[in-house]
N, C-alpha and C positions, 0 to 999 in steps of 0.2 A: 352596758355602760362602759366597759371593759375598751369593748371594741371601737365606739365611736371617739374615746379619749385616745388611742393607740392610733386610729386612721387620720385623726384632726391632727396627733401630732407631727406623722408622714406626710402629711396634704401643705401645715403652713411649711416644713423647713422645705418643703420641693416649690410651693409660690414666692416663698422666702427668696430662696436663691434668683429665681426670674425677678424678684421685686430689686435686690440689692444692687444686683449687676445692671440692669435697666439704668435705676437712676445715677451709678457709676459714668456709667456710658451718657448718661444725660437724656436719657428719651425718657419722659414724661408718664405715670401711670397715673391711669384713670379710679382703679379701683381692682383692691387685694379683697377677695372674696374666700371664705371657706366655707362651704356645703355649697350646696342648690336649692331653687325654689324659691317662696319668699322670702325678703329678708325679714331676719329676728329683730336685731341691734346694729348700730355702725355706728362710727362719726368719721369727719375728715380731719386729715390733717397734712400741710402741706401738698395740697390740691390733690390728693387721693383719697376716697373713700372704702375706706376698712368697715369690712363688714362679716354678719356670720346669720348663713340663712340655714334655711327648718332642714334641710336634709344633710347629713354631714356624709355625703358621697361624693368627695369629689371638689375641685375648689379650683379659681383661676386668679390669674395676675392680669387685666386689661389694661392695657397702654393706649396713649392716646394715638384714635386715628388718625391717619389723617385722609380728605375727603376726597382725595384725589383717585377718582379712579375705582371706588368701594366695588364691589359686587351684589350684585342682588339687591340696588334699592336701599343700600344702608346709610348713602350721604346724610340724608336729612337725621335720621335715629343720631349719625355718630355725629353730626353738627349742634345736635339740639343735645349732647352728652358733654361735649367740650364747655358749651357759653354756660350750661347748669353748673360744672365746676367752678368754671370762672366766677360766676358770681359770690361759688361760696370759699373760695380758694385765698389759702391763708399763703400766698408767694410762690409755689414753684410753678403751677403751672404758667404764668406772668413772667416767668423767670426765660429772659431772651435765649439764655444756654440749652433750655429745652430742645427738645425736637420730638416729633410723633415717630412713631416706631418704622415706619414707612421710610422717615427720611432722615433715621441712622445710618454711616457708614457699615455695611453688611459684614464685617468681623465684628462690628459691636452687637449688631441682630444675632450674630451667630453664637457669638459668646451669652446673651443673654439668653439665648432661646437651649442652651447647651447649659445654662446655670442650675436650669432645678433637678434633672436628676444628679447632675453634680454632688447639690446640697443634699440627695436621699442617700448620696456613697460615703459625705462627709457623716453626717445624722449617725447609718449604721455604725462607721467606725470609731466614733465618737460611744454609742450603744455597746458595742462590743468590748470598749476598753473596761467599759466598767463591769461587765460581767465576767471578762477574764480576770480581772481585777479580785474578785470576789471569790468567782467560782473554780478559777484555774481552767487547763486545756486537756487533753488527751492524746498523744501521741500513736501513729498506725503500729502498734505493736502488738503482735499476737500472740494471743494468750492462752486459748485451745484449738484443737482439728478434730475435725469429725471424722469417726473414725470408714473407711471406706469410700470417701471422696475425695475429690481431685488432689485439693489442695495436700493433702498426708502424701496423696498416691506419687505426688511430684517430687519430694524429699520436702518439703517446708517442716517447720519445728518451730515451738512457743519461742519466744523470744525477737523472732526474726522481725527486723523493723523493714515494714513496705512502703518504697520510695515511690513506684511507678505501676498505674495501674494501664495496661496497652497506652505505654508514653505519656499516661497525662499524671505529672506529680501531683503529688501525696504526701502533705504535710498533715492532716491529721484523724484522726478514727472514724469521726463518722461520714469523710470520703471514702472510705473503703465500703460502707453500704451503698452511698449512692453511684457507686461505681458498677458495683455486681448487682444491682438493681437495674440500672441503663442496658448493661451487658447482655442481660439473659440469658442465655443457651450459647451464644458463640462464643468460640474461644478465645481465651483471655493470657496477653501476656504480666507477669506479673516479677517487677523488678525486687528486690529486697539487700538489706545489708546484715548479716551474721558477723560477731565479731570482727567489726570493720571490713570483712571482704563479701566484697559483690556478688551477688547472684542473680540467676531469673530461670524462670519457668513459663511454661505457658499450659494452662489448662483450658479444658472441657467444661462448664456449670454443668450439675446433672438436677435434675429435676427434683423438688422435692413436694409427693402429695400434699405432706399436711400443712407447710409452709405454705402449697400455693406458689412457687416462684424457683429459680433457678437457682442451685447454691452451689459457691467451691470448694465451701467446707471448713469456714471458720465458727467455729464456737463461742471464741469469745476475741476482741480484740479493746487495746485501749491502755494505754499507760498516762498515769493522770502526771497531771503539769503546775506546778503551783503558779499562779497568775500575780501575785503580789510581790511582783519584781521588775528589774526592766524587762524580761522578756513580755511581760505585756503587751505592750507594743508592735512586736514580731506576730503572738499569737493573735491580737485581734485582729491582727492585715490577715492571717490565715484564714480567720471566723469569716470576714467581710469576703474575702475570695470562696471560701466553701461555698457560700449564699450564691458568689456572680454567678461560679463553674456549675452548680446545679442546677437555678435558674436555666442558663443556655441550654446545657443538657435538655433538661427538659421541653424547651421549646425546640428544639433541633428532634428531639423526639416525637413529637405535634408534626410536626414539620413532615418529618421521613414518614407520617403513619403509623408509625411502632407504639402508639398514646392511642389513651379512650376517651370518649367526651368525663368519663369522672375523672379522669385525670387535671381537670379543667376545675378552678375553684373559684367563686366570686365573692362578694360582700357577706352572703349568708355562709357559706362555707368556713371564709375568714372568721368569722363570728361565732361560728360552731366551732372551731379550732380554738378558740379565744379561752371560749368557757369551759373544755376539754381538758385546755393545760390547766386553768385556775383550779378545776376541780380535785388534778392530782397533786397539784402541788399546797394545795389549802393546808392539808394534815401538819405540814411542816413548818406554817408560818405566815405572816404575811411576808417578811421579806423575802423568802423563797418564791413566793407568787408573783412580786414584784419583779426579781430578776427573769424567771420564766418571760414575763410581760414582754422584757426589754430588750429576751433572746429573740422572742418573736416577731418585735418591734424590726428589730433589727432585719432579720431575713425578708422582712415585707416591704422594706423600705429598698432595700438591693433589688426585691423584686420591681418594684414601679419604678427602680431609676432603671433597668433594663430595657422594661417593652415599653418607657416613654423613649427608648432611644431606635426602636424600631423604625426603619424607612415606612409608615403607612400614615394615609390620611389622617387629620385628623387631631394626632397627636406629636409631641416635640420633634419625634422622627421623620415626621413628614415635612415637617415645617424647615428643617435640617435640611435635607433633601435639596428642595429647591431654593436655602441658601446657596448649599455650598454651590449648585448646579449657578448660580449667579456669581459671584466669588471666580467660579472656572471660568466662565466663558465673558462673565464682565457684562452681562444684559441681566436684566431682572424679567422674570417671569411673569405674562400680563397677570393683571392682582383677579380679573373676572376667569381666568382659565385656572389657577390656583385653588381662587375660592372655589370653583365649581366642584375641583380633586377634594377638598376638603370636606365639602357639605357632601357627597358620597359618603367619603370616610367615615363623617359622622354620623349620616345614618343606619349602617353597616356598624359600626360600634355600636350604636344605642341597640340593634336587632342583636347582636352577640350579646350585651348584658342583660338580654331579655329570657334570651337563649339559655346561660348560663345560671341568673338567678332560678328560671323554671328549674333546672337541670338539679341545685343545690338542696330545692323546696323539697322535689321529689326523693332526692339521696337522703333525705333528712328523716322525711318520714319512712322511709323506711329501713331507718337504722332499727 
């Protein structure tokens, strides 16, 4: 229950955003949908029908077509979708200022189609204010060294605050795990401040059997941050970037090969992570479980505004794409060569979450 109120609330602020900006810009929506499948409930208002159907994976914002040109046989479908509004349409779609999304000036496609992961970064850092808010932050401060590895072996000492891990800053502690998690075995440079003067080092990760994984040799790191002040602010733009910077990592790690399909999570994954946190943080409260929720909230919503910004079919990336590729060169893309790219994409997406959920079922059971 956990997980379908936590996806429903990432799905409406990311259709949200496509919905606001749309009719900002004056192009006309058909119909704000959250889940898939049949629909449950709706009603219209202001010639858009809001609705919420049986499957909460997933949700769209459809703008009115227009029929010029459709691909694949969809003229009659999107002709016979516009006059049903019409009939039940309480004024905007009637409204001369409208336009179908087709025949927006393309900075306004662009802008609307670049709104909803927008609204998933606004969402998160709106999410993160109130848990730094709460919970306070942690600073990369190190606290112990193990003894025999790199990190000791380099001159490093508790206290030292780490600015830079191989050049990519380091505002807070638990980028320091997913730093040396990324890292593995190659060597790492690592920048720090000691009593205001600069250092850096570069070490070796050595392998650690029981761990499992490469380590430099921290014990412990983390200097907590009280969160109920202005620096609020500061640290939840940190929390919202720890999310982008790992995210990317991450996929750049997929990318290079250095990743394994379990590195790979879907809707059952998310859902088993859901219930994973609730369980540990039950003992302590419900409002601990709730903020847990909203940490999670958070990182999941940076995650979908990421790979909806991906150049592929299919999704806002792709759509992006041959904006701007229209924008540059001042021609539009025929809409039948387009939709072709797309209806690939999409079926290639739907064999990935097919892929992915087998992948989650199986990880599952054999936890």
């Amino acid at each position: 229950m956990l997980f379908i109120l936590i996806f429903c609330v990432i799905v409406i602020s990311h259709e949200f955003g496509h919905f606001i900006v749309a009719r900002i810009n004056g192009i006309r929506v058909s119909e704000f949908t959250v889940g898939v499948g049949p629909k449950l409930f709706g009603f219209k208002k202001n010639g858009t029908e809001f609705c919420f159907r049986l499957l909460p994976f997933g949700g769209a914002c459809i703008y009115e077509l227009d029929e010029d040109g459709l691909p694949f046989g969809l003229e009659r479908e999107a002709k016979e979708k516009v006059e049903e509004s019409e009939e039940a349409d309480a004024g905007f779609i009637n409204d001369k200022s409208g336009v179908a999304f087709a025949k927006a000036p393309v900075w306004s496609r662009i802008a609307t189609v670049l709104a909803g992961p927008v609204f998933n970064f606004i969402l998160a850092y709106i999410l993160a204010l109130v848990v730094v808010w709460f919970t306070g932050s942690s600073r990369p401060v190190i606290t112990g060294l193990m003894e025999g590895y790199p990190a000791k072996e380099a001159g490093m000492q508790e206290g030292d605050l780490i600015t830079r891990m191989n050049g990519s800053r380091v505002y807070l502690a638990n980028e320091i795990y997913i730093n040396t998690y990324i890292n593995g075995g190659k060597e790492m440079t690592i920048d720090f401040t000691r009593d205001g003067e600069k250092h850096s080092v570069t070490v070796t990760p050595r392998y650690d059997d029981e761990v499992d994984r490469y380590l430099v040799g921290f014990n412990g790191y983390g200097e907590y941050v009280y969160g109920n002040n202005a620096g609020v602010f500061k640290y939840a733009a940190y929390e919202v970037r720890y999310g982008v910077v790992g995210t990317v990592k991450g996929l750049l790690m997929m990318l290079t090969g250095n990743g394994s399909k379990d590195d790979i999570g879907g809707p059952v994954a998310m859902a088993t992570a859901i219930d994973d946190v609730k369980e540990a943080a039950s003992p302590y409260g419900g409002w601990i479980v709730a903020l847990n929720m909203m940490n999670l909230a958070m990182l999941l919503s940076v995650n979908l505004g990421i790979v909806n910004l991906l150049p592929l079919p299919a999704i806002d990336g792709g759509r992006l794409l041959f904006l701007i590729i229209e924008a540059v060169t001042g021609r539009k893309i025929p809409p039948e060569k387009e939709g072709l790219v797309h209806l690939v994409g999409f079926v290639l997406l739907i064999l990935l979450m097919i892929f992915v959920t087998y992948n989650d079922i199986i990880r599952l059971l054999s936890r």
